[in-house]
C-alpha positions in Angstrom: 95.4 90.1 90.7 96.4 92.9 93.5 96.5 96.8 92.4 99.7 97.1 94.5 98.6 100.6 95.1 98.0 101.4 99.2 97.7 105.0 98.6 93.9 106.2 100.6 92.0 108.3 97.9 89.0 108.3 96.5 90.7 108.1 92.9 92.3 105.0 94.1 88.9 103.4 95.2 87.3 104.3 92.2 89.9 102.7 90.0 89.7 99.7 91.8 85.8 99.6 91.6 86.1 99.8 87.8 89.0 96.9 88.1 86.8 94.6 89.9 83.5 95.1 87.4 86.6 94.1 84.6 87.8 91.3 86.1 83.8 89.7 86.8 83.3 89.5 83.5 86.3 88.6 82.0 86.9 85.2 85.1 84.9 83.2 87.0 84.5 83.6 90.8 86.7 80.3 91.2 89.2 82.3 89.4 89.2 85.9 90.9 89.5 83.3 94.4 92.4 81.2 92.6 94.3 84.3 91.6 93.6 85.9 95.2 94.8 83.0 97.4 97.9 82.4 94.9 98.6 86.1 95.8 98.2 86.8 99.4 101.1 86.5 101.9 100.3 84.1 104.3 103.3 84.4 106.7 107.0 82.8 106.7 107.9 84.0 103.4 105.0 82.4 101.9 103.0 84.3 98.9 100.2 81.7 98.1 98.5 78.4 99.2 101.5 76.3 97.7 103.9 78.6 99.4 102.5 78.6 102.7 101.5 74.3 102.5 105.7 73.8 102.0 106.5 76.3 104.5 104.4 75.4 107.3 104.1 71.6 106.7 106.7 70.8 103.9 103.7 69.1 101.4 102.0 69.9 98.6 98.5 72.0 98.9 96.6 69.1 97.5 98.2 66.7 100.2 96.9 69.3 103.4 94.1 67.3 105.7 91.4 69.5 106.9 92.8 71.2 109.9 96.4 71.9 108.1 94.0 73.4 105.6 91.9 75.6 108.3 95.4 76.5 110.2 97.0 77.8 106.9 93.5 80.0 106.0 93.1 81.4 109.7 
């Protein structure tokens, strides 16, 4: 989950602090990191893991070897 806010303000720091104490108890750490990495952009159009796996090597995430997998997270 992303605020989609990118104002700088104390306010705006404050709301997300109160956000993230939500969302720790209401998910699990796998996933706050599941939602975060399904979110991000990760270049060449690609929002997420799955995105950015077909973009840059035209396979599923689950398919990735271990360097595909450390090119797409660097």
């Amino acid at each position: 989950m992303t605020t989609g806010n990118d104002q700088y303000s104390l306010f705006r720091k404050f709301r997300e602090v109160v956000l993230a104490a939500k969302m720790s108890k209401e998910m699990t750490k796998e996933q706050i990191l599941g939602n975060y990495l399904n979110a991000i952009y990760l270049g060449r159009g690609a929002y997420g893991i799955q995105a950015a796996s077909q973009a840059y090597f035209g396979k599923n995430v689950q398919d990735l070897n271990a360097s595909e997998g450390a090119m797409i997270a660097g």
